[in-house]
N, C-alpha and C positions, 0 to 999 in steps of 0.2 A: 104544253100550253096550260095557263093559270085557268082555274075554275074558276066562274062570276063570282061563288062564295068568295074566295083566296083572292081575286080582284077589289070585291069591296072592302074586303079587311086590311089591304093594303095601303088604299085610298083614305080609309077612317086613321091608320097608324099616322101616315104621310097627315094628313090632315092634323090630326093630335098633336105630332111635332112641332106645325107651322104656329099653332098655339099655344104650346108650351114656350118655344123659342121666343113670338109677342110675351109672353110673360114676365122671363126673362129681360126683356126691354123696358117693361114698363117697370118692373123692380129696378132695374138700372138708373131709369130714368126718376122713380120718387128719391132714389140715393143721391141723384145728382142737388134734387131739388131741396132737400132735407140738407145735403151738403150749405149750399147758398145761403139757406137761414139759417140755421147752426153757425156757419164761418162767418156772413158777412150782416145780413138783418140782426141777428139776436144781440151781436157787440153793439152795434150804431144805434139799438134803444133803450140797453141800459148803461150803466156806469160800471159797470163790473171790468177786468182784466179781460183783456181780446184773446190773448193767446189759449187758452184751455177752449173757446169756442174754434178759433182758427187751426188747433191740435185737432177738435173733433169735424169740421166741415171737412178739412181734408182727409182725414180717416173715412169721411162716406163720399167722399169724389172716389177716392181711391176703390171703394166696395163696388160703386156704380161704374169705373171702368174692368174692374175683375168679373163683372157682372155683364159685361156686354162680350169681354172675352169669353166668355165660359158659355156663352149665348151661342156665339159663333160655334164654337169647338161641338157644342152638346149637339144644335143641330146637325149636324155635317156629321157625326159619331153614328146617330141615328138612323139618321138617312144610310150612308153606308151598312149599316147593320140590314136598314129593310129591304135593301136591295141585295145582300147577299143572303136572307133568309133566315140571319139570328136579331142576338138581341142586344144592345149597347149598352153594358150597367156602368151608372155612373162611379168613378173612382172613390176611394176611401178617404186621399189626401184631400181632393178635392171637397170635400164633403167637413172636412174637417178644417181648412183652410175657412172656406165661407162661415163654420159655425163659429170658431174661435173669434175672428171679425167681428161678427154677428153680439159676442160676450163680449169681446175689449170695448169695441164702438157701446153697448148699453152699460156697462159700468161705466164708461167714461159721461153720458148722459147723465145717471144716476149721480156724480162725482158732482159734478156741473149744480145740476138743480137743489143740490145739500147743502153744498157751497153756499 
């Protein structure tokens, strides 16, 4: 049987996770939202070419569903790890997947507003 210490610490990890994973969502969810004005407000109020905004709104729709996937996955990694007693490090590909994203999506921003 767990000691109250090893109980409460489990309860703060479990908890942590539950927070980290809302995080996770609500990143999702600014991507969605960044998505929408990017693709479809920023062309409808200037006069500029759509397509380079409608390349980049969907580039952050895209980040905003790899972000509720990875949401999914990380908690449930987690979880499983707390309940068998180790610890769930996040992947390298993954890590570098989101960053790479992270750089095409801001140069592509960058590209946009030089323009």
């Amino acid at each position: 049987m767990a000691s109250a210490s090893d109980q409460d610490a489990e309860r703060r990890t479990r908890l942590a996770n539950e927070r980290t994973y809302l995080a996770w969502w609500r990143t999702a969810l600014t991507a969605f939202a960044v998505s929408i004005g990017t693709g479809k407000l920023v062309p409808a109020l200037t006069d500029e070419a759509p397509l380079p905004y409608t390349l980049l709104g969907t580039g952050f729709a895209a980040l905003g569903l790899a972000l509720v996937l990875g949401a999914f996955a990380r908690q449930r990694a987690v979880e499983r790890a707390v309940r068998e007693g180790g610890f769930a490090q996040i992947g390298d590909a993954w890590l570098i997947v989101l960053s790479l994203t992270g750089l095409i999506l801001g140069a592509g921003v960058i590209a946009v507003t030089v323009a």
